[in-house]
C-alpha positions in Angstrom: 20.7 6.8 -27.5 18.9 3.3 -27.8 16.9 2.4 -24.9 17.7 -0.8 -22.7 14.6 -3.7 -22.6 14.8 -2.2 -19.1 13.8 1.3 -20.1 11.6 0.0 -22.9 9.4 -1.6 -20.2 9.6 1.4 -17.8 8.9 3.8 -20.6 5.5 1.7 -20.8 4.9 1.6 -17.4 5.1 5.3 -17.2 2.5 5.8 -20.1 0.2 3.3 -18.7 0.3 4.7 -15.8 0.0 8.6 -16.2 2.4 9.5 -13.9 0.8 12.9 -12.9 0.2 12.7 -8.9 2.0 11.4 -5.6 -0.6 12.7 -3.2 -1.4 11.1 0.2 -2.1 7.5 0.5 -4.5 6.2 2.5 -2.7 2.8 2.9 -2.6 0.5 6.0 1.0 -0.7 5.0 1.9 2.0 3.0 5.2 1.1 1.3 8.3 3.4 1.4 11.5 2.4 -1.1 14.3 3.3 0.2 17.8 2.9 -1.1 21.6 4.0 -0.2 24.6 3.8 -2.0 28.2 4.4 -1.6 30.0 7.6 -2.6 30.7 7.8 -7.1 34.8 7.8 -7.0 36.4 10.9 -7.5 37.7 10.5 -10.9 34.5 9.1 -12.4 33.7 11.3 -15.8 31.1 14.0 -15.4 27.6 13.8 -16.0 25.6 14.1 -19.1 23.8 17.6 -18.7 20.0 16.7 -17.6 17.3 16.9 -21.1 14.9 18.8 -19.4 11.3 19.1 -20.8 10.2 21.8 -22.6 9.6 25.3 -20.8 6.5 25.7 -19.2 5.7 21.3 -19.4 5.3 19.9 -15.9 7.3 17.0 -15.2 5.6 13.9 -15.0 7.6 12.4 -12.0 7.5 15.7 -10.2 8.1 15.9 -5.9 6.2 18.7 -4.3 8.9 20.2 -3.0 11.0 19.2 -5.7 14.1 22.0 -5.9 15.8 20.0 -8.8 15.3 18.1 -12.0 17.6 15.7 -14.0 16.7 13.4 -17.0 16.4 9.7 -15.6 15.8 6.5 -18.5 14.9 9.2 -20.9 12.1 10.9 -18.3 12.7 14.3 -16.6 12.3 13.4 -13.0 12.1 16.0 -10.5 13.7 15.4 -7.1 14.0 17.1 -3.2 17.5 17.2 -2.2 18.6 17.3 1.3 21.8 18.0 2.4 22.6 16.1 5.9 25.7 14.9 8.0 25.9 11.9 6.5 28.6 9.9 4.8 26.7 8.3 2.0 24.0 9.3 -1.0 20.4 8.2 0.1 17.0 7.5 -1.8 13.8 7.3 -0.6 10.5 7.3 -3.3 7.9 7.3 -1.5 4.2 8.8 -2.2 5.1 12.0 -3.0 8.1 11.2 -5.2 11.8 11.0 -4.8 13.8 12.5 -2.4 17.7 12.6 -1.9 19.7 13.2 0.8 23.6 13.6 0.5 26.4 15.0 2.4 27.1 18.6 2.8 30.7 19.0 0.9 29.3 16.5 -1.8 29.6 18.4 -5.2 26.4 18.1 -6.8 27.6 16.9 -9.8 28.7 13.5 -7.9 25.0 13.5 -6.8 23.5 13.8 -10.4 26.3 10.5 -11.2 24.6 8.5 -8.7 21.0 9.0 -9.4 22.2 8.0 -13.0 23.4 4.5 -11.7 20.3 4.4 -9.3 17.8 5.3 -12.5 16.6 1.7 -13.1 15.9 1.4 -9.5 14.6 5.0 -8.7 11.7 4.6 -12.4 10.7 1.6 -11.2 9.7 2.6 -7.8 7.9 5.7 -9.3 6.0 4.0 -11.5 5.0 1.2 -8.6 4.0 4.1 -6.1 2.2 5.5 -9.3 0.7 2.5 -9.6 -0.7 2.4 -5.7 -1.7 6.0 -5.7 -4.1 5.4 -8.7 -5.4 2.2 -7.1 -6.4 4.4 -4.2 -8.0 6.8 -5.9 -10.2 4.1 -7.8 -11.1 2.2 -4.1 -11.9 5.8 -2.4 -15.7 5.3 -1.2 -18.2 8.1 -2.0 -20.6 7.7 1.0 -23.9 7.9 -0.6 -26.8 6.2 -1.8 -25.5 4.1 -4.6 -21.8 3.7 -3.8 -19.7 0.5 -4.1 -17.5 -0.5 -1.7 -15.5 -4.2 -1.6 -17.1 -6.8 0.9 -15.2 -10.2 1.2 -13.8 -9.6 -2.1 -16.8 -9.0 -3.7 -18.8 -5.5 -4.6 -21.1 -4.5 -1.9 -23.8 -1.4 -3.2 -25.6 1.3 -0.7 -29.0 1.6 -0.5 -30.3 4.7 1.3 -34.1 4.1 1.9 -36.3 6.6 4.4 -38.7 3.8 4.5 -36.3 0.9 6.3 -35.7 1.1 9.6 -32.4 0.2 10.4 -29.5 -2.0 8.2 -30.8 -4.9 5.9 -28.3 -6.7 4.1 -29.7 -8.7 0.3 -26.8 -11.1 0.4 -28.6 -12.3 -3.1 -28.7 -8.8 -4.5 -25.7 -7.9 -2.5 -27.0 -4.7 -1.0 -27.0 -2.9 2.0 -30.3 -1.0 2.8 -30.1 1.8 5.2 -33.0 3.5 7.0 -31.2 7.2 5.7 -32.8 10.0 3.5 -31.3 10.0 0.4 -29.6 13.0 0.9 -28.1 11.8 4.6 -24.2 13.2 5.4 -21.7 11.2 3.8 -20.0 11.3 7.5 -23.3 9.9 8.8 -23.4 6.8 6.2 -19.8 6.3 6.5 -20.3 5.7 10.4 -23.4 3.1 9.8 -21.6 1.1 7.4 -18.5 0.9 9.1 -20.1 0.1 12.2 -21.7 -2.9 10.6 -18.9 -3.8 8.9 -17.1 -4.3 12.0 -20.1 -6.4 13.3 -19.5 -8.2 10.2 -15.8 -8.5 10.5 -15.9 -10.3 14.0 -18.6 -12.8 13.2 -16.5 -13.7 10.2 -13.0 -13.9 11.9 -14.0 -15.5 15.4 -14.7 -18.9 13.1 -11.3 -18.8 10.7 -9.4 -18.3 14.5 -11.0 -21.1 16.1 -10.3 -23.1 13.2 -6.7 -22.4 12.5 -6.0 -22.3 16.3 -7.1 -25.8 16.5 -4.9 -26.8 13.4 -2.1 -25.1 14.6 -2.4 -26.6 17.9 -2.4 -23.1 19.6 -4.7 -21.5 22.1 -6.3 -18.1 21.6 -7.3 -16.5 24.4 -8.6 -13.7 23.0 -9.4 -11.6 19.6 -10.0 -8.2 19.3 -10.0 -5.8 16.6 -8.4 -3.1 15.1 -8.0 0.2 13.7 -4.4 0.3 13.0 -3.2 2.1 10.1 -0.1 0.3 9.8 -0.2 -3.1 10.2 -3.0 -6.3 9.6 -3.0 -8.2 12.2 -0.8 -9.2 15.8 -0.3 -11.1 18.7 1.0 -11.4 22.1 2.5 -14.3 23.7 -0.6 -14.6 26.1 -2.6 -15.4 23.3 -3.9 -12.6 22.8 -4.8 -12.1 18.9 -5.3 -8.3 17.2 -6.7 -8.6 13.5 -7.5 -4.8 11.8 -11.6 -5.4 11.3 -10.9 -3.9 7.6 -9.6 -7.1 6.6 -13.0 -7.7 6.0 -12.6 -5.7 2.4 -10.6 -8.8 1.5 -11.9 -12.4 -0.1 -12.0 -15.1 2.3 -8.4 -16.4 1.2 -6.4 -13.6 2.1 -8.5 -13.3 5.8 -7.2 -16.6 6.4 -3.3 -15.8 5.7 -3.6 -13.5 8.3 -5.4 -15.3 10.5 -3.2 -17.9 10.1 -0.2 -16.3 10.3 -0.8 -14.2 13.7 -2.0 -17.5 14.9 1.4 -19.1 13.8 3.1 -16.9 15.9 2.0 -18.1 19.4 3.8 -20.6 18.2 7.6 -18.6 17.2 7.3 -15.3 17.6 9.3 -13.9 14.8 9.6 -14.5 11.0 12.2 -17.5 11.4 12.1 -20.5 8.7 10.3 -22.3 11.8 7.3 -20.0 11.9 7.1 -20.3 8.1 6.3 -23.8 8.2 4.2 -23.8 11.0 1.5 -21.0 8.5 2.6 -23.9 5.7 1.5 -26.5 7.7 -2.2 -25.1 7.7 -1.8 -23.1 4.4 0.7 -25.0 1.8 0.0 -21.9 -1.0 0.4 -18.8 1.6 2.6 -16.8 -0.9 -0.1 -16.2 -3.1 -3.1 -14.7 -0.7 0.0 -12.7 0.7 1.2 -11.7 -2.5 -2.2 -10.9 -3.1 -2.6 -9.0 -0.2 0.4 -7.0 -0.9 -0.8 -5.7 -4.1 -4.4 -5.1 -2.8 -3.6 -3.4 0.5 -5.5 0.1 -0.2 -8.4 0.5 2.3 -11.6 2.3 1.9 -11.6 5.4 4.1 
C-alpha cells in the first residue's frame, strides 16, 4: 500500500530520529498527549491483521510495559492496554510510549480499528516525545572539570582548579573557575555551580521585573525563586512574583516572556484575550520566545 505525504513525512521523522528510548524526562513542563475518541460502530469491517517485525527485532516505538503490538503508518508500534470502567477509547503518549485504555466488554478488535484511525495522531506524538527525550539526553550536564552547560543562551565551560579559591567567572572566555580538585564529586560541583547560578539568576531577573513592572503599570512586591519542576514562573494577586531560577539556562529573550507574562498577570489573572494584550503591549513578538521556549524546555539536572 502507497504511503500518504503524511506517512512519508512521519516515516522520516522516525529515521531521523532513532526511535529506540522513552525513558524518564527530566523536563520542567514535561508534555503529555493525550487523546479520546468515541466508540468504532458496530458494523465497521475488521481490522487488517497487525505486520509485525520480524522475530526476535525490537520494536522501535516500544512501551515498557507494552503487552501488545499492532502495525501503525507502516511501523510496528507497541502499546500498554488498560482495561477501565469507562465508556470511551483513550490515548495517552507520553515518555514512555503509548498507552490505551478502553472499556472492559470492548472486543479488542474494535480497539485495534481505533488506534488505526488515531495512527496519524498517535506517530506523530511518538516521534515528538522521541524528539524531547533525545534533546534531554544531549543537555544532561556531566559535572566535571570540562563540562558545558547553557548560560543565558550561550555555552558556559567548568574549570576545576586546586589553585583558585572560590568561583571566578571569564565572561570573555566564558568560563567558570572553581577552587575544586580535578577529581572533586560530580554531586559536590553540581551544588557550587548551581548555587551560583541561582546568585546569577536573581541579579539578572530583579532588573527585567522592575522594568516590565513599570511598563505594565503593575507593582511587584516581591520576587522569589524557584525550584518547581512543573511550571516557569507565577504570581499571586498580592504581587507577589515566583520565577524558577533555571530560567537562567535561557537567552535573555525568552527570560523576558516570562517575566513579562507573570507580571501581566497582576494585571488579569488568567489567560483571557485581555491578559494577552496586556504581555503584547510590552512584548509585540511574544509567540516566538514562547514558541521558543516550548521547544527548548529541557533543564540541566
Amino acid at each position: 500500500m502507497a504511503k500518504t505525504p503524511m506517512g512519508k513525512r512521519l516515516a522520516n521523522l522516525l529515521q531521523e530520529a532513532q526511535l529506540s528510548l522513552f525513558g524518564p524526562e527530566q523536563s520542567l513542563l514535561q508534555s503529555v498527549a493525550g487523546a479520546a475518541v468515541p466508540l468504532p460502530p458496530a458494523a465497521s469491517p475488521p481490522p487488517m491483521s497487525p505486520q509485525l517485525p520480524p522475530a526476535g527485532q525490537p520494536s522501535p516505538l516500544a512501551n515498557p510495559r507494552a503487552q501488545r503490538e499492532m502495525s501503525l503508518g507502516g511501523h510496528s508500534v507497541a502499546y500498554e492496554l488498560k482495561r477501565a470502567r469507562r465508556r470511551s477509547i483513550g490515548f495517552v503518549v507520553g515518555s514512555e510510549g503509548l498507552r490505551v485504555s478502553a472499556p472492559r466488554w470492548l472486543p479488542q478488535a474494535d480497539i485495534e480499528r481505533a488506534l488505526q484511525q488515531k495512527s496519524d495522531w498517535i506517530l506523530r506524538k511518538l516521534v515528538e516525545q522521541t524528539e524531547r527525550a533525545r534533546r534531554v539526553q544531549a543537555a544532561r550536564i556531566e559535572w566535571r572539570d570540562g563540562a558545558s552547560l547553557a548560560f543565558l543562551g550561550q555555552p558556559l565551560r567548568l574549570k576545576l582548579d586546586p589553585a583558585q579559591v572560590g568561583l571566578h567567572w571569564d565572561e570573555a572566555q566564558r568560563v567558570l573557575s572553581l577552587g575544586l580538585p580535578v577529581n572533586a564529586e560530580e554531586e559536590l560541583v553540581r551544588e557550587k555551580v548551581q548555587a551560583w547560578l541561582q546568585k546569577q539568576a536573581r541579579a539578572f531577573f530583579e532588573p527585567r521585573c522592575q522594568h516590565f513592572a513599570a511598563a505594565l503599570g503593575v507593582q511587584m512586591k516581591q520576587l522569589r525563586l524557584s525550584s518547581a519542576q512543573t511550571r516557569w514562573g507565577s504570581a499571586s494577586a498580592d504581587g507577589s512574583i515566583r520565577l524558577n531560577w533555571r530560567l537562567i539556562h535561557f537567552g535573555p529573550s525568552i527570560i523576558d516572556y516570562v517575566v513579562a507574562h507573570e507580571l501581566a498577570h497582576l494585571r488579569e489573572m488568567n489567560h483571557s484575550p485581555r491578559f494577552w494584550a496586556q504581555v503584547r503591549s510590552v512584548l509585540p513578538d511574544f509567540e516566538v520566545a514562547r514558541e521558543q521556549l516550548r521547544a527548548e524546555s529541557i533543564i540541566a539536572q
